[in-house]
Every structure is written in structure tokens, then in C-alpha cells.
C-alpha positions as CSV (number, residue, x, y, z in Angstrom):
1,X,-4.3,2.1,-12.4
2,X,-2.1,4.8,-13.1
3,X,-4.1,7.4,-12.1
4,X,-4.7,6.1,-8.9
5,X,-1.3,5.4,-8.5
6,X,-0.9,10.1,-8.7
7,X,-3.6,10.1,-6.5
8,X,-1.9,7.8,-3.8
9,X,1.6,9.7,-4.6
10,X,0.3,13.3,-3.9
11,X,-1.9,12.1,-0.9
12,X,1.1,10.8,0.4
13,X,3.0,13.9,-0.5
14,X,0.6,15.9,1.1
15,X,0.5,13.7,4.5
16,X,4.8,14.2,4.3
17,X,4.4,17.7,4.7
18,X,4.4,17.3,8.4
19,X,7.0,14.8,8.9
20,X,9.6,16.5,6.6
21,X,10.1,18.9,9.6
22,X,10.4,16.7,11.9
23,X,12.7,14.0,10.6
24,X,13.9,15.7,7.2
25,X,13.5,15.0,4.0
26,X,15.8,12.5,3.1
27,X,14.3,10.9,6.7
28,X,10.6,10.9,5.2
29,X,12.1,9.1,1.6
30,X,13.7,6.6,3.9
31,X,11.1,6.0,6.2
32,X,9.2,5.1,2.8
33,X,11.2,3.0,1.0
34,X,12.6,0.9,4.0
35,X,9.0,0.5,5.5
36,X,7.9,-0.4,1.6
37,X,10.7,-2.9,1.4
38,X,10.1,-4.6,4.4
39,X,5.8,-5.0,3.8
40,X,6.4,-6.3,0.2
41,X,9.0,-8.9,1.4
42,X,6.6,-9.9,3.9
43,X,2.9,-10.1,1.8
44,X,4.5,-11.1,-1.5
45,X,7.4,-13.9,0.1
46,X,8.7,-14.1,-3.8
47,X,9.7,-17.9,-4.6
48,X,13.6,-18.2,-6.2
49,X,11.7,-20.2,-9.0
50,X,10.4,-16.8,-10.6
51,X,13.6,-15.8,-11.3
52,X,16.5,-16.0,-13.4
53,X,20.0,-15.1,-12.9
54,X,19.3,-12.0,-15.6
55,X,15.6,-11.1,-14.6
56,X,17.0,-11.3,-10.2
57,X,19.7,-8.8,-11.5
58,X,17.0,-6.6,-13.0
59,X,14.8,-6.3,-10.2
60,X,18.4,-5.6,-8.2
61,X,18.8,-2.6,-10.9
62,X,15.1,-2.0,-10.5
63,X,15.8,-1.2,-6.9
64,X,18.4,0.8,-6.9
65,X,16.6,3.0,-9.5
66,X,13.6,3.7,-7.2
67,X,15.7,4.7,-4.4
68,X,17.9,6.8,-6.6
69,X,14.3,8.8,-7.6
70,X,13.0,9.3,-4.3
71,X,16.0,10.4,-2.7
72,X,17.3,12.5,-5.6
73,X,13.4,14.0,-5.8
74,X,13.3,15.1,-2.3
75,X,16.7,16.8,-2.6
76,X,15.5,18.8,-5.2
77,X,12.7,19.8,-3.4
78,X,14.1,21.0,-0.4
79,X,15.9,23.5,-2.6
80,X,13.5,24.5,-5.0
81,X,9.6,25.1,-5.9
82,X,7.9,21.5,-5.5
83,X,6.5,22.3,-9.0
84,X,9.6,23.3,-10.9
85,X,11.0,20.0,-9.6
86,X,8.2,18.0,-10.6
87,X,8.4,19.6,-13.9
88,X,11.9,18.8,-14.0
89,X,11.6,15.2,-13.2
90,X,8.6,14.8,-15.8
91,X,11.2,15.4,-18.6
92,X,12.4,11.5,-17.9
93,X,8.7,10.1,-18.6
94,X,8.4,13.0,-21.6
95,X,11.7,11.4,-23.3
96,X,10.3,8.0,-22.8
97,X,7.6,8.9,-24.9
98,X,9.2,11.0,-27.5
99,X,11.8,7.9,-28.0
100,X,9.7,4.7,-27.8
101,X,6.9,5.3,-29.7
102,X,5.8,4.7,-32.7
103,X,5.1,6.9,-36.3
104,X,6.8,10.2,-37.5
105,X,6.8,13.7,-36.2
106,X,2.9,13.8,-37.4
107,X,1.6,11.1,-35.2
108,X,0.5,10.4,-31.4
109,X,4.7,10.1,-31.1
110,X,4.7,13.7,-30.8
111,X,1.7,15.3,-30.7
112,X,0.7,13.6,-27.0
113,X,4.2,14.5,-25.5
114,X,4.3,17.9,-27.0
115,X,0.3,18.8,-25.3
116,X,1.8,17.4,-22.1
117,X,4.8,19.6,-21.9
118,X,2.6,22.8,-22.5
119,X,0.3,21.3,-19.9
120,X,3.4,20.5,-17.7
121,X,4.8,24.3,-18.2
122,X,1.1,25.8,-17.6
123,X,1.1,24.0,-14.1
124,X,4.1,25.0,-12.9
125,X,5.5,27.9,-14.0
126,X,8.7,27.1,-13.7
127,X,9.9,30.6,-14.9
128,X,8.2,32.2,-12.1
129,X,11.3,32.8,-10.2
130,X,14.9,32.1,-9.4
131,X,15.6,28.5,-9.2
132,X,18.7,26.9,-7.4
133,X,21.4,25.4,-10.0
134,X,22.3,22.3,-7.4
135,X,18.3,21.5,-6.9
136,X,17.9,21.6,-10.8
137,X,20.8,18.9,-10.9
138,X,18.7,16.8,-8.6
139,X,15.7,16.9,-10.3
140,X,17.1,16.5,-13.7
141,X,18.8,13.6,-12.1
142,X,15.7,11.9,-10.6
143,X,14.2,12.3,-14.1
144,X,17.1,10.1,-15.8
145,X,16.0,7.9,-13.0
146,X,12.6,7.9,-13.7
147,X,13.1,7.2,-17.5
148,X,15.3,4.4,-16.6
149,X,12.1,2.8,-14.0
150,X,9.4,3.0,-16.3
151,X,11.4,0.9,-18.6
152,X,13.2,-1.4,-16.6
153,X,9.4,-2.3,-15.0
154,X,8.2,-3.3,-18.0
155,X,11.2,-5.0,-18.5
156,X,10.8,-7.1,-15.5
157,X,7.0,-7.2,-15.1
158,X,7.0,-9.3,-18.7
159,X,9.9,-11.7,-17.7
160,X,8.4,-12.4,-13.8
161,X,5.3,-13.6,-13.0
162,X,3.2,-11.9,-10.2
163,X,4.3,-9.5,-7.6
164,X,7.7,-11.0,-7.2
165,X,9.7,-8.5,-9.1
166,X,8.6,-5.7,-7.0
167,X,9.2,-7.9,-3.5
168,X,12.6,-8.3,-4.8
169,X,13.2,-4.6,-6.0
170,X,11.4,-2.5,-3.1
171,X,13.7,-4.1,-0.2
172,X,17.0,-3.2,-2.3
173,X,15.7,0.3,-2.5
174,X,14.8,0.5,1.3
175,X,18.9,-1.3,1.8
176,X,20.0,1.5,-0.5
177,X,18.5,4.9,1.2
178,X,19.2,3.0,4.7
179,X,22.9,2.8,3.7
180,X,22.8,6.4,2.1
181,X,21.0,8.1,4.4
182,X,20.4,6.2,7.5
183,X,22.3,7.0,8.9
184,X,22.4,10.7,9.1
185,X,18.5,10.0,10.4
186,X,18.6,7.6,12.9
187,X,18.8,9.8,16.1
188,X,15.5,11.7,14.9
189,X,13.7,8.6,14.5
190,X,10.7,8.2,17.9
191,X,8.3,5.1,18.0
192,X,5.6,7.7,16.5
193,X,7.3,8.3,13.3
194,X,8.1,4.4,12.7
195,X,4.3,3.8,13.1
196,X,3.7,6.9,10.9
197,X,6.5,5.4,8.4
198,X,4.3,2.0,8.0
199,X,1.4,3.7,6.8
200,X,3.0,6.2,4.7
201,X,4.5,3.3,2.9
202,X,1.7,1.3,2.3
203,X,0.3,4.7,0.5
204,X,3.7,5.7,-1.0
205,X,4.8,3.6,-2.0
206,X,3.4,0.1,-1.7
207,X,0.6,1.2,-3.9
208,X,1.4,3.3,-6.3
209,X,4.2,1.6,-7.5
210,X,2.2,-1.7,-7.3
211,X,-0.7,0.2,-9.4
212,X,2.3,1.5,-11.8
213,X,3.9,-2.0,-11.8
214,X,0.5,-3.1,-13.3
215,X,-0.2,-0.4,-15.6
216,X,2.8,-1.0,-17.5
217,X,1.9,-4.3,-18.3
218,X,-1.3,-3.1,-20.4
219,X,0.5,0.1,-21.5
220,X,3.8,0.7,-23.9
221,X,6.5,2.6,-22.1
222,X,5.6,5.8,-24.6
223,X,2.2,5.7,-23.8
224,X,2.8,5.4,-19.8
225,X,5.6,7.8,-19.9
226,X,3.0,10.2,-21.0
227,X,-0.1,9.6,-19.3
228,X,2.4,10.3,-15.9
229,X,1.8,13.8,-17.1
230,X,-1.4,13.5,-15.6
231,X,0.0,13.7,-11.7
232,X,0.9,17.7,-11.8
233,X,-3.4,17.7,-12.6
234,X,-3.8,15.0,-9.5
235,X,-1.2,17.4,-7.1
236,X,-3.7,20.5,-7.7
237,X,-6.6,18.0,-7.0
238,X,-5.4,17.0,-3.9
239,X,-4.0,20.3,-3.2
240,X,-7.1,21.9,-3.5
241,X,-8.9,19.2,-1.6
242,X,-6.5,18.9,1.0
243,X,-4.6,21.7,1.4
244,X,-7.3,24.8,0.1
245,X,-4.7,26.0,-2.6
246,X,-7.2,27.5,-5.5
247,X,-5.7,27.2,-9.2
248,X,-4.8,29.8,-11.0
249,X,-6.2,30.3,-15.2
250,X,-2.6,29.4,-16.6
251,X,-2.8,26.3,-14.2
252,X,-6.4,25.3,-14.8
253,X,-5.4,25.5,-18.5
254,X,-2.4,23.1,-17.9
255,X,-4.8,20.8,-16.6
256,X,-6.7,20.8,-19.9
257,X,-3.3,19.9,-21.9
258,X,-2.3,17.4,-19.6
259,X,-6.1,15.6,-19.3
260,X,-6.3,15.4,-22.9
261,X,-2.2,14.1,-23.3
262,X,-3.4,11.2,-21.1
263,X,-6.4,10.3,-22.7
264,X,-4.8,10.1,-25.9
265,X,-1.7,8.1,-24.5
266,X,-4.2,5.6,-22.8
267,X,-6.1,5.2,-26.1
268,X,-3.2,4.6,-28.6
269,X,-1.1,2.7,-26.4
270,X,-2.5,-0.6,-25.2
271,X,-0.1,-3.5,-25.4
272,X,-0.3,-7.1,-25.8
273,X,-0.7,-9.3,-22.6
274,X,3.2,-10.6,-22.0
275,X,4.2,-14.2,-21.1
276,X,6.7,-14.4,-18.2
277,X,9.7,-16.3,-18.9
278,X,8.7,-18.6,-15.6
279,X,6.1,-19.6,-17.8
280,X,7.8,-19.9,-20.8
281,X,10.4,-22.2,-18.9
């Protein structure tokens, strides 16, 4: 589930290219996560029964999180190298890992993380050339934000049953980057890029973050954190498929340290199934 969830993200990505000069990019991440919000409300109608008063205010945090990472993201990138912000932003999954596992500095705790960041520094490159101090900021930012998703799904996906967390959290993210950054993207939008918008959602980010959502309820937050180092592998995949961009060795080898990070995160970090608390009740 979580790989197809990378897949979906850099097909989506790859799609964007197109519309990012056209409507911008904080147009594209709005376009997204409005378009997202709206289909989930719709499909998933969540019931006022699944929630709480604590677990409804995490799915509200929940959303403003996953707007604060696609907008912050596609800042970054509009000021620097796609992979140097990717490699950025995977230092908030990275930390996950290093912080919520389990063992001593001799076990998976370390050694999965530690294989991912070489694989991580392999694909990208990062100290290929000059890189913008404000687009570092961004990314570093969307990877606190990151960090703080991957945990606060969990969180959520074990205390409400279903797919209601996520109709309750994508809509606040689409309110959020429409009151952000709506506005400054209204007067580009045609009838072409709102039909555009709809599918792009449904493939980023209805799905991943619906595969994700899943995924962390059979997976520990270390052991997800670090199997997301698997998507700079899946963006040279698609970009080679879809775009003809040919690896280089240092990248190829990344790939190799990244493949073998996930498959050991997988392995070593099944969870129990959780209880929701609407069943609990």
C-alpha cells in the first residue's frame, strides 16, 4: 500500500509538470487538496458517531498538517532542485524512524534509517550545486510537517473506524490552502484546469493518502517513516518511464540503499491490528 501510494504521488507529480505553468504552483497544491477535500466528503459522508470531541480535533490537526506539506513542498520546489527538496523533506519520516523504534544503536532502529539516508544522498545529490537558503526553509519545514502526519495518522486511523478520519481531515486541508492561497489563484483558474484539478486529486491525493492512511495501520510509525524512503526510487521509475530521464551510477546505487531500507522496515515493523474507540464505546 505504500508503495503504491509513491507510485500515485510521482505520477501525479509528473502529470503537474504542465499545469505548474499554467496556474502556479501553489495553484496546482490547491487545486489538489480542495478537489481532494471535496471527493472524500462526498464518497466517504463520515457519520458524527465516529468521532469524539478529541479524535474530531485530531483529524482537524490532521488537516491542517497535509496542507501545511503540500504547500510548504511546492514552495521549496519552485526555488530549488525537486531532489534536494525531496531529500530535505525525507529528513521528517527519517526522524520518525530514528525516534520511534525500538532496540539500541545496533538494531533495525538505526541501521534501516542510516541505509536510507545514504540511499536518499545517492539519489539526489544534494551537494551538486548551490541551493536557495529560503527554499531550504520550506522544505525543512514541510519535513517537520511530514513527521508530524505520519504520526498523527496513526493516531487517528486507530481511534476512528473506516475512512472517516480522512473525510474529515482532507476538506480542512482543501479550506486551508483555499484561504491561503486562493486567493492569489483564482483569476488563472479556466473550466479546463477544474476538470484537470478533479482527476489530479483523485491520483494525488485521494489515493495515496488513502493507501498511506491504510498502511499505517499494519505498520509502526518507525517502520513507515522509513519505507517512505522508497519514493525518491519510485520518482526515477516514473521518471524514466515517463519522462526518458536515464539514472545515473550514484543514483542507481541509491536505489539499492533505499530498496533494501524498505524491505527491512516492512519486515521488522508490522503492528498489531488496532480497535477504534467507536468500537470500544
Amino acid at each position: 500500500m505504500a508503495v503504491g501510494s509513491m507510485l500515485c504521488v510521482q505520477i501525479g507529480l509528473a502529470i503537474s509538470v504542465a499545469l505548474i505553468d499554467r496556474i502556479g504552483a501553489e495553484g496546482v497544491a490547491w487545486l489538489r487538496l480542495s478537489w481532494a477535500g471535496v471527493i472524500l466528503l462526498i464518497v466517504v459522508r463520515p457519520r458524527p458517531s465516529a468521532f469524539t470531541r478529541r479524535t474530531f480535533a485530531a483529524c482537524v490537526a490532521l488537516g491542517v498538517v497535509t496542507a501545511a506539506i503540500t504547500l510548504l513542498f511546492m514552495a521549496a520546489a519552485a526555488r530549488i532542485p525537486l531532489g534536494t527538496a525531496s531529500a530535505l523533506e525525507f529528513l521528517g519520516p527519517l526522524a520518525v524512524a530514528v525516534a520511534v523504534g525500538r532496540g539500541g544503536l545496533r538494531s533495525p532502529r538505526v541501521l534501516w534509517p542510516a541505509l536510507a539516508a545514504v540511499g536518499v544522498l545517492l539519489l539526489t545529490q544534494p551537494w551538486a550545486g548551490a541551493v536557495d537558503p529560503i527554499g531550504v526553509l520550506y522544505a525543512l519545514g514541510s519535513a517537520v510537517c511530514w513527521a508530524t502526519y505520519i504520526l498523527l495518522t496513526q493516531r487517528v486511523g486507530d481511534d476512528v473506524a473506516g475512512m472517516n478520519a480522512l473525510a474529515v481531515s482532507m476538506p480542512v486541508a482543501g479550506l486551508v490552502a483555499t484561504i491561503t492561497v486562493g486567493p492569489s489563484v483564482f483569476g488563472r483558474v479556466t473550466p479546463e484546469l477544474i476538470f484537470l484539478g478533479i482527476g489530479l486529486a483523485v491520483l494525488l491525493p485521494v489515493v495515496p493518502f488513502t493507501l498511506e492512511f491504510l498502511a499505517l495501520r499494519k505498520l509502526d510509525a518507525a517502520a513507515f517513516g522509513t519505507l517512505m524512503s522508497l519514493e525518491p526510487a519510485c520518482a526515477m521509475l516514473i521518471g524514466l518511464v515517463i519522462l526518458h530521464q536515464v539514472p545515473g551510477r550514484l543514483a542507481i546505487g541509491g536505489v539499492a540503499f533505499v530498496v533494501a531500507a524498505g524491505i527491512g522496515a516492512a519486515r521488522s515493523g508490522a503492528r498489531t491490528a488496532p480497535v477504534p474507540a467507536e468500537v470500544c464505546a
